[in-house]
C-alpha positions as CSV (number, residue, x, y, z in Angstrom):
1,X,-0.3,-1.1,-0.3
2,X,-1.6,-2.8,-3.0
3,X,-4.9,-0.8,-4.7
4,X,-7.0,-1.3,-8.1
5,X,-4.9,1.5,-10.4
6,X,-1.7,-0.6,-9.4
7,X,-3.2,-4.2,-10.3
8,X,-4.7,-2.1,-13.4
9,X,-1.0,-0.7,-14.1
10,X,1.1,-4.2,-13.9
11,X,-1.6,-5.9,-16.4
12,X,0.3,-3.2,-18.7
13,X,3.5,-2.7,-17.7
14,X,5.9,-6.0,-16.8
15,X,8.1,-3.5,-14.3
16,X,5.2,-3.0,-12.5
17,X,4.0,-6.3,-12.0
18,X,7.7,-7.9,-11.7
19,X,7.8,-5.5,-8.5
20,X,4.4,-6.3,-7.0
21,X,5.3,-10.0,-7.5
22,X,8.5,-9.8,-5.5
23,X,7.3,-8.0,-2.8
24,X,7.5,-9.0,0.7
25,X,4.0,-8.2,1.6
26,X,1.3,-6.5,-0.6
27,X,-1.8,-5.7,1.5
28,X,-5.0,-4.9,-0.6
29,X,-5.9,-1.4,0.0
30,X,-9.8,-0.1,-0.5
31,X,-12.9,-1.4,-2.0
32,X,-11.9,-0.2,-5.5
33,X,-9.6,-3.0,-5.0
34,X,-12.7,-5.8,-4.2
35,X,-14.8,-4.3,-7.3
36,X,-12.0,-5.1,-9.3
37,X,-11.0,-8.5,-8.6
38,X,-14.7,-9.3,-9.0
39,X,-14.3,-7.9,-12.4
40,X,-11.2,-9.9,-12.8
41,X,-13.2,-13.1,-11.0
42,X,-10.9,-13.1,-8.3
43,X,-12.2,-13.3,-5.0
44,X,-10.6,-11.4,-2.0
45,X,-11.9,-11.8,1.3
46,X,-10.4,-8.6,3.4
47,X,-9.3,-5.2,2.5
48,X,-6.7,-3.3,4.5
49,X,-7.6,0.8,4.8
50,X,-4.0,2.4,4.0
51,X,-4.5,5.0,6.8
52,X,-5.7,2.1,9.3
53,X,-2.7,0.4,8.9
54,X,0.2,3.5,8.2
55,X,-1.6,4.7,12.0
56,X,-1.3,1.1,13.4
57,X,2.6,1.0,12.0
58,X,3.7,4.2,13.1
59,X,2.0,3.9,16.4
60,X,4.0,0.4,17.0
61,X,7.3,1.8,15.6
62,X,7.1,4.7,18.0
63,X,6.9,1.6,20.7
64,X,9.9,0.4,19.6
65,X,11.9,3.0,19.1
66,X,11.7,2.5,15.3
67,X,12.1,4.5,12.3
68,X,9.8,4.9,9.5
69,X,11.0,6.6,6.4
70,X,9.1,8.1,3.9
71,X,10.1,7.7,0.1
72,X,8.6,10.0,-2.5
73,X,7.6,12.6,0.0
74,X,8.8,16.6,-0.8
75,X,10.9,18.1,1.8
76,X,8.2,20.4,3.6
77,X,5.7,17.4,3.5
78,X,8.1,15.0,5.1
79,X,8.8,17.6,8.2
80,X,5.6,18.1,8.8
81,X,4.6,14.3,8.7
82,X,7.5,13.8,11.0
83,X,5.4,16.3,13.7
């Protein structure tokens, strides 16, 4: 998920922007993110809602049988995410 203190962050700081750049997908998170590019006079037509789309992905890996792992997470907030 890509939001406005990120984009704000890699106009600063080159590893940040080198790994935004090489990602896979980047999905722009929130309207922070659509205030922004306006400031920046970019224009981005939809916004994808981090929770809308971390519900929609676990809900289609449990479909699959998939797993979903969870970096940055401490211990006791990763087992009771995995409830």
């Amino acid at each position: 998920m890509v939001y406005a203190t990120l984009i704000s962050r890699a106009r600063r700081e080159e590893q940040i922007k080198e790994l935004l750049n090489s990602s896979s997908v980047a999905l722009p998170d929130g309207f922070g993110l659509k205030i922004l590019a306006s400031i920046m006079q970019k224009k981005i037509e939809n916004t994808v809602a981090g929770i809308d789309f971390g519900e929609h992905l676990l809900a289609l890996a449990e479909n699959k049988g998939a797993k979903v792992f969870f970096l940055g997470a401490e211990r006791a907030v990763a087992k009771k995410a995995a409830k």
